[in-house]
Structures are given as C-alpha cells and as structure tokens.
C-alpha positions as CSV (number, residue, x, y, z in Angstrom):
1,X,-37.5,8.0,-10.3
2,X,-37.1,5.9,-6.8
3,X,-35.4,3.0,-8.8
4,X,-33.0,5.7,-10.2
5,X,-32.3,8.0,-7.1
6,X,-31.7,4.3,-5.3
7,X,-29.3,2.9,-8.2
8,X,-27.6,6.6,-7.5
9,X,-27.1,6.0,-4.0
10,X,-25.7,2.6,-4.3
11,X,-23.2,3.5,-6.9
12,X,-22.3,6.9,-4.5
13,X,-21.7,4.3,-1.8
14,X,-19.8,1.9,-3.7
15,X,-17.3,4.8,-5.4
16,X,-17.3,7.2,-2.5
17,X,-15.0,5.1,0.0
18,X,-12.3,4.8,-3.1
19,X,-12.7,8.1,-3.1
20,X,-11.6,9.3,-0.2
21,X,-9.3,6.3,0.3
22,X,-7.9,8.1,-2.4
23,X,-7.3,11.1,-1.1
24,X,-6.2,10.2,2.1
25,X,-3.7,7.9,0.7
26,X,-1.3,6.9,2.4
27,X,-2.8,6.3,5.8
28,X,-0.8,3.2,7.2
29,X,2.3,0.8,5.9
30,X,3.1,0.2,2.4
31,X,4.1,-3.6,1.1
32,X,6.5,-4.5,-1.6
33,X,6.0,-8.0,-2.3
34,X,9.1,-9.5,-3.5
35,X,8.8,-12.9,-5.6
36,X,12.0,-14.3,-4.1
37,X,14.0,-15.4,-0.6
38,X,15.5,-13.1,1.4
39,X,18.9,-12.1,0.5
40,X,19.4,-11.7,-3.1
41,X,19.3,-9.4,-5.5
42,X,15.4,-8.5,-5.7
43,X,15.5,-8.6,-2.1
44,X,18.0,-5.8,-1.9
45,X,16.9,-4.0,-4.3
46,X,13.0,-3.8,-2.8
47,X,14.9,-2.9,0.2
48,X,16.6,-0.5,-0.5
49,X,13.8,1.6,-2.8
50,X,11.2,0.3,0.1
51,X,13.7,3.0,2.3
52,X,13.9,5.7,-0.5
53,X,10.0,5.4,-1.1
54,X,8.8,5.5,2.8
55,X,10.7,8.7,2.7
56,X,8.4,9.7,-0.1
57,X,5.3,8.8,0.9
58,X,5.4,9.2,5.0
59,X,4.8,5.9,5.3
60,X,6.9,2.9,6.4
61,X,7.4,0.8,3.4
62,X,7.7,-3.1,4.2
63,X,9.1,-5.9,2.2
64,X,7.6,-9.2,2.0
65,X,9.1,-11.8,0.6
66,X,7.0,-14.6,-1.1
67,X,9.3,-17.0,-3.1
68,X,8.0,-20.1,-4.9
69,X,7.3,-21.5,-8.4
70,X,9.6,-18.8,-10.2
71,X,8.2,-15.9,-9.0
72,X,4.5,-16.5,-10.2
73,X,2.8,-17.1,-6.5
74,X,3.9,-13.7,-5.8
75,X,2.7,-12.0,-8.5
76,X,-0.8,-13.8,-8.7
77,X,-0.8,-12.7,-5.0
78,X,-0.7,-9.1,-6.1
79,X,-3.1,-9.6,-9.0
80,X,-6.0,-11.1,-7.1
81,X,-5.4,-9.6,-3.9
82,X,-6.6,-5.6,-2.6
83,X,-6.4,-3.6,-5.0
84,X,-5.7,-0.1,-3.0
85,X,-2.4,0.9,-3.1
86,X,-1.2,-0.6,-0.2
87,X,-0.1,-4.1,-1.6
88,X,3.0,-3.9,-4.5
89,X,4.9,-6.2,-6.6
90,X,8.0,-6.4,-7.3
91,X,8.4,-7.7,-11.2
92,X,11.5,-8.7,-13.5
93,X,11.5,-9.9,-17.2
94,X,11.5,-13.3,-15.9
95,X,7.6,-12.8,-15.4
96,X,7.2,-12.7,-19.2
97,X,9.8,-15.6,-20.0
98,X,8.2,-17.6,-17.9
99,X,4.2,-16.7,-18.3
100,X,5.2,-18.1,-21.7
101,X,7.5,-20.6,-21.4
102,X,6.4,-22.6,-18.1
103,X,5.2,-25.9,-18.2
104,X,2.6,-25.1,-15.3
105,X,-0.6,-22.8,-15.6
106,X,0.3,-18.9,-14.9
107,X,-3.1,-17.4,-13.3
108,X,-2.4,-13.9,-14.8
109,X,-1.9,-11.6,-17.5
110,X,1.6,-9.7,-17.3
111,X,-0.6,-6.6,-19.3
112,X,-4.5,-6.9,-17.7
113,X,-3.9,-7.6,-14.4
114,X,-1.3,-5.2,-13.0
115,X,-0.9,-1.2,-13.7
116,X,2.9,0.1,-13.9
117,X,4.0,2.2,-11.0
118,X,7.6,2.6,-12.5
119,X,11.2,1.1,-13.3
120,X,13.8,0.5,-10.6
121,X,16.9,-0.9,-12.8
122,X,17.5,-3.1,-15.5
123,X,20.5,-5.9,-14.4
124,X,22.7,-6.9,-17.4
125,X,23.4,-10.7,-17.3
126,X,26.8,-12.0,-19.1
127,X,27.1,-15.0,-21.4
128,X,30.6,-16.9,-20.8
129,X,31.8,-20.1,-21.9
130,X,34.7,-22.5,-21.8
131,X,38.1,-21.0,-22.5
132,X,38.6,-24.0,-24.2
133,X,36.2,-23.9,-26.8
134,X,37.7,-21.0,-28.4
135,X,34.6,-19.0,-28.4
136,X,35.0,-15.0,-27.9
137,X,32.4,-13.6,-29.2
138,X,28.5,-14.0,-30.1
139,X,28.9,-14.3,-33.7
140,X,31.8,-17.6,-33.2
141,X,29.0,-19.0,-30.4
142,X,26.5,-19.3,-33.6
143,X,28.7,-20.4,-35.6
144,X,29.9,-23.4,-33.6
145,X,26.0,-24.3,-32.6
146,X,25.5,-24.5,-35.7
147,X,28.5,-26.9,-36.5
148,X,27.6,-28.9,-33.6
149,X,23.8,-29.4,-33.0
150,X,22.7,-30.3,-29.9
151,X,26.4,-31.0,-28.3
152,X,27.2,-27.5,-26.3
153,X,25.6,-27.6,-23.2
154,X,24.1,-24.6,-21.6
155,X,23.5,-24.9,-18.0
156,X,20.8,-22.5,-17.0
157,X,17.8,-22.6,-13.8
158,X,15.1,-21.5,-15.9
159,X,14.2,-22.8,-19.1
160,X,12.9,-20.2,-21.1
161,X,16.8,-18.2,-21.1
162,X,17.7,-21.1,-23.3
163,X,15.1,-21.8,-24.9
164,X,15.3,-17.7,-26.2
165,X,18.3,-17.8,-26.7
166,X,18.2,-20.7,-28.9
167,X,15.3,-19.5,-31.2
168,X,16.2,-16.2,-31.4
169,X,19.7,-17.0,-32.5
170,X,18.8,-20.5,-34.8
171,X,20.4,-22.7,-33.2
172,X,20.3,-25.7,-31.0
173,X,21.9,-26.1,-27.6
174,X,21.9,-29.1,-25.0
175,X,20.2,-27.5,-22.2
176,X,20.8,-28.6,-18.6
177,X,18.8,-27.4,-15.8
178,X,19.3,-27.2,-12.5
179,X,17.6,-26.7,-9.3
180,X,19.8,-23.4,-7.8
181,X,22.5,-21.6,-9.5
182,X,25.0,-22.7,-7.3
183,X,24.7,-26.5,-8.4
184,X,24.7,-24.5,-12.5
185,X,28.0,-23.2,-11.3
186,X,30.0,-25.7,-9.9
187,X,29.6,-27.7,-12.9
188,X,30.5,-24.8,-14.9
189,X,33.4,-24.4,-12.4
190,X,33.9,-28.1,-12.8
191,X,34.1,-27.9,-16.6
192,X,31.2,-30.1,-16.9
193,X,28.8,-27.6,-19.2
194,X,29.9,-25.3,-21.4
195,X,27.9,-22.1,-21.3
196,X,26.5,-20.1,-18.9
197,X,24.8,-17.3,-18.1
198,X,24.4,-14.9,-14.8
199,X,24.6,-11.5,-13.4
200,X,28.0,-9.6,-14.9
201,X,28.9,-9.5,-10.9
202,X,28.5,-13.2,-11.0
203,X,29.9,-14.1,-14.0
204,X,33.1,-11.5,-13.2
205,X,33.9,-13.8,-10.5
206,X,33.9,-17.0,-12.0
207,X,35.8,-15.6,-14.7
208,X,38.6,-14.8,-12.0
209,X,39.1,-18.5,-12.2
210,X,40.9,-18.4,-16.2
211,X,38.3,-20.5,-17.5
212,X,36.2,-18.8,-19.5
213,X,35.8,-16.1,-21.7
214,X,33.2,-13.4,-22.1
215,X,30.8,-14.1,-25.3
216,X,27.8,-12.1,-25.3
217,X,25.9,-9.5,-23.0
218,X,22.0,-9.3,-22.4
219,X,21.7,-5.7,-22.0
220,X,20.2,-2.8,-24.4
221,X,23.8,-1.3,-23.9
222,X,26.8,-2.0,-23.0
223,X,28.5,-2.0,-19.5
224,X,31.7,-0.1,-18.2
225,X,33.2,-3.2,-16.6
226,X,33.1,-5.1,-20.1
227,X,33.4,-1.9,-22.7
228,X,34.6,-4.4,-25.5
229,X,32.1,-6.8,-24.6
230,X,28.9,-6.5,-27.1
231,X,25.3,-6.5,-26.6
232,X,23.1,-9.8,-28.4
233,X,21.2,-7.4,-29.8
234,X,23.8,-5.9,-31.7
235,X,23.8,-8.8,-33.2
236,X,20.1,-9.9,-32.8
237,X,17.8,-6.8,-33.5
238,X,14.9,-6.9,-31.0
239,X,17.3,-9.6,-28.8
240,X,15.4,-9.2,-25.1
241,X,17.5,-10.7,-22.4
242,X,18.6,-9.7,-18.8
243,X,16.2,-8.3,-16.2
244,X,14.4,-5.3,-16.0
245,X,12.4,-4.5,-12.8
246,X,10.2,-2.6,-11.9
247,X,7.4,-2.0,-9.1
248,X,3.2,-3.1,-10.4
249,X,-0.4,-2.8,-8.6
250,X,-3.2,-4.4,-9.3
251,X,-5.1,-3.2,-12.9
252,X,-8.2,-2.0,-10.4
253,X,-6.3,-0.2,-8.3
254,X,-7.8,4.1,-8.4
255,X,-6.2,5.8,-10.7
256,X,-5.8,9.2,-7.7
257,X,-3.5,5.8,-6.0
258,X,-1.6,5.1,-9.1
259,X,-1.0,8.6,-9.5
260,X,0.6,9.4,-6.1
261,X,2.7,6.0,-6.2
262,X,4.0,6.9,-9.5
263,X,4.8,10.6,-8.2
264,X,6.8,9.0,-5.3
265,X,8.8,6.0,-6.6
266,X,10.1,8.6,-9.8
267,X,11.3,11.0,-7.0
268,X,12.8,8.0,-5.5
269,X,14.7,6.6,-8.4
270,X,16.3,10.6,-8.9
271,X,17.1,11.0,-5.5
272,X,20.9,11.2,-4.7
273,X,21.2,8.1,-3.1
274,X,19.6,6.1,-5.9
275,X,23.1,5.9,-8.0
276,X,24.7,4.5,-5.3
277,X,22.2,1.5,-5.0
278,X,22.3,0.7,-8.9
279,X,26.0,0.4,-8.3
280,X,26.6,-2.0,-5.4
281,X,24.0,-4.2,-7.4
282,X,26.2,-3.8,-10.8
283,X,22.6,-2.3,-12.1
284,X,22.0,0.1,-14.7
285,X,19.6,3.0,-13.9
286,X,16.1,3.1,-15.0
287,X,16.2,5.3,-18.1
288,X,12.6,5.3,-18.9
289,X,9.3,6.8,-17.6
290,X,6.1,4.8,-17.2
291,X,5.0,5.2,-20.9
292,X,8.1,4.1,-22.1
293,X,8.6,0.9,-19.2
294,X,5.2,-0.1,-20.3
295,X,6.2,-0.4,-23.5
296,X,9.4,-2.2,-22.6
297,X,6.9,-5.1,-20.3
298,X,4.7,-5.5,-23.6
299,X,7.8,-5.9,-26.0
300,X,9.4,-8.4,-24.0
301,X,6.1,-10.5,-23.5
302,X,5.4,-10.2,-27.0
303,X,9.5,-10.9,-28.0
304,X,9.5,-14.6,-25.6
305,X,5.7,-14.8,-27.1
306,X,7.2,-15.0,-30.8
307,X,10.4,-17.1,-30.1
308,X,8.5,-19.4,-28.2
309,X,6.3,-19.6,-32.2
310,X,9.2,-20.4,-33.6
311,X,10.5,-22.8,-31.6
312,X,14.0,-24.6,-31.6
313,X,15.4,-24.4,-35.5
C-alpha cells in the first residue's frame, strides 16, 4: 500500500506542474523559430503571423531566427528542446525533401517528433526555361529530356527539387547546384543553365528580362498571375512541389497547450488582415485545417520518400 500511495505521489508531482502550466498558458513570450536569415520570405511570414498571434494569445510573440544546414538545426532545435508551448517552429516542404534527400544525417522524424499547430500558406514556385529552347509547357519539357539525356541543365540550391522533379517525371537532367540563389540566377540571367525554378514573384521578374518562358507550376492549383500556366500535377498525379508552411511543437508538448495554440493561430489565419499578408508574399491561403495539413506533411514525406525509390530513370 506505501509503495503504491508513494508511486501515486510521484506521478501527481510529475503531471501536476504540466497541468497547471497548462492552464495558465500563456504566462510569458512566445518563440517562433524560423529555420532561415532574417529577411526573406519565412522571415516575413513568421513575422507577420508572430503579430496576428500575440494578438491572440496576450502574449508577445518573438521570432528567432536560426539558419544553417537547410533548415534542419532549427528544426532539431525545436524537437529536442522544451516541450511547453513556448518554443515553435516554423516548417516548409523543404523539411521533407531534404530529411530524405540530404547527404548528411537529419536527427528527426518530420511525423514523431513534432505535433501540428496549423498551416500559414502554401508559396507556389514557377518552372521557366530558356526562350530559346522552344519549351512552353510541361509536357514539351519531358519530351525534350527525354530526347536529350543528361544535356538540359537545371540550376537549383537544393538538390532534392531536381532530383523530384526528375523521378517523378522520368527523365534525366544535368543538375547544377549552387551555393545561394542569386549565384543560380545570374547564370540563368547569363544564359548559362537552362531551367530554373523559384517563387512566381521571383521568377515574374526574371521573366521581365524576354528570356524565358513559363513551363510548369508547383502548386495544387493554379495562380491568378499565370491563369494559363498549368500545375505539374495536372500532369503528374500526386506531383508534390512548392512550399507549404506551417507552425509545429514538439510531439510531447500537453495536449491542453496544443489545444489553445491551435485555437489561436486558426483565428489568426481568418482574421482580416491575414489576406493581405498572403498577398504581398504572392502566397496562397491555407485552405486546410489541422487534420487535413497533417495529412498534406505525411503525403509529401511519403511522395520525396518514393521518388527518392525510384531514383533517376
């Protein structure tokens, strides 16, 4: 009975502090952990929900930007670190392309070690190429990889968007990475590669330049700057590109926690000012709730997981 009533009070002095950290959540600053340098899109985009979410939650909402290999320090950060609520992670798609495709170890699982707060946007990205290849559309791309193995150069800063993008299409590309997208696009600009892809904002301006033509868009729909512009998927079923985001705790974070930051960010993301921010980032709006986001992080995974299988054709 003593060995009982003492495994009792152990337990009731373990649990009870979550408990009531619980319920008297939130009780100082909130941190969003953001897996990239100051200034870009991420950045601006933690920023801006950080500002929508404090007004949420009573709470100041902080960003913190931790940049390095790819994204992954931040988010092992997160996954290992406190796991009450008051430490968050900003996420993209890139997470899964690259817990699959990097060449160094990833110390963490995309699904076990983070719980889904919810969405903040999905940004398309825009394939272009050469004018003078005589490419305008996803279906010629194929067909003239497939004519020319190996000798259309892609120019990309990760490697797993080309590596996708070749297995999931068949074909082979000569992929050229570089350090920073700026050094991707002046060789682009330079006419040195042939195919490219970035943010529609990004990609809009270097088409300004006559150059290149809009092939393809990785998006699940299509944009109103590019209405004629179609989708891979349309041509691809179950095509995954572009970058959802979305906010992620810890797996062992209390459920009470997850609950209120789940309550908060969705009021966030329907408040009036929300459209506003998706639009000066050229992002679409988050269209699903956390069941259906959570589903969207596991098919993607699962999607790089089974193009990196089969592997280049």
């Amino acid at each position: 009975m003593r060995c009982l009533t003492l495994t009792f009070l152990v337990f009731f002095a373990v649990v009870k502090p979550l408990t009531v950290d619980a319920q008297t959540f939130p009780s100082k600053p909130v941190k969003i952990i953001v897996p990239f340098a100051a200034g870009g899109l991420t950045d601006s985009l933690s920023r801006s929900v950080g500002e929508l979410l404090s007004t949420q939650i009573g709470q100041p909402v902080l960003v913190d930007n931790r940049p390095g290999a790819a994204g992954h320090i931040a988010a092992e950060l997160v996954a290992k670190g406190p796991a009450d609520g008051y430490q968050i992670v900003l996420l993209g798609s890139g997470h899964a392309g690259g817990a699959v495709y990097s060449s160094d170890p990833i110390r963490y699982d995309l699904l076990k070690d983070f719980t889904t707060i919810g969405m903040l946007g999905f940004s398309p990205s825009l394939l272009i190429a050469r004018k003078s290849l005589n490419i305008h559309n996803f279906a010629e791309l194929v067909s003239a990889a497939k004519a020319k193995p190996g000798q259309l150069s892609f120019a990309g800063v990760q490697n797993y968007t080309g590596e996708y993008l070749e297995s999931m299409a068949g074909i082979d590309l000569n992929l050229i990475l570089y350090r920073g997208a700026a050094q991707a696009t002046n060789d682009l600009l330079g006419e040195r590669v042939d195919l490219m892809v970035g943010t529609v904002s990004d990609m809009l301006q270097l088409m300004q330049s006559g150059k290149f033509n809009a092939i393809a868009l990785n998006s699940p729909q299509r944009v109103p700057q590019l209405p004629g512009i179609a989708p891979v998927a349309e041509t691809i079923p179950g095509y995954r590109g572009g970058q959802w985001y979305g906010l992620f705790v810890p797996s062992r974070t209390p459920a009470p926690v997850v609950v209120k930051l789940r309550a908060a960010l969705e009021r966030a993301v329907k408040s009036d000012g929300y459209p506003n921010t998706m639009a000066k980032l050229s992002m679409l709006s988050p269209e699903r709730n956390v069941e259906q986001f959570e589903l969207e992080v596991k098919g993607t995974l699962e999607s790089y997981q089974n193009a990196k299988k089969l592997g280049k054709p």
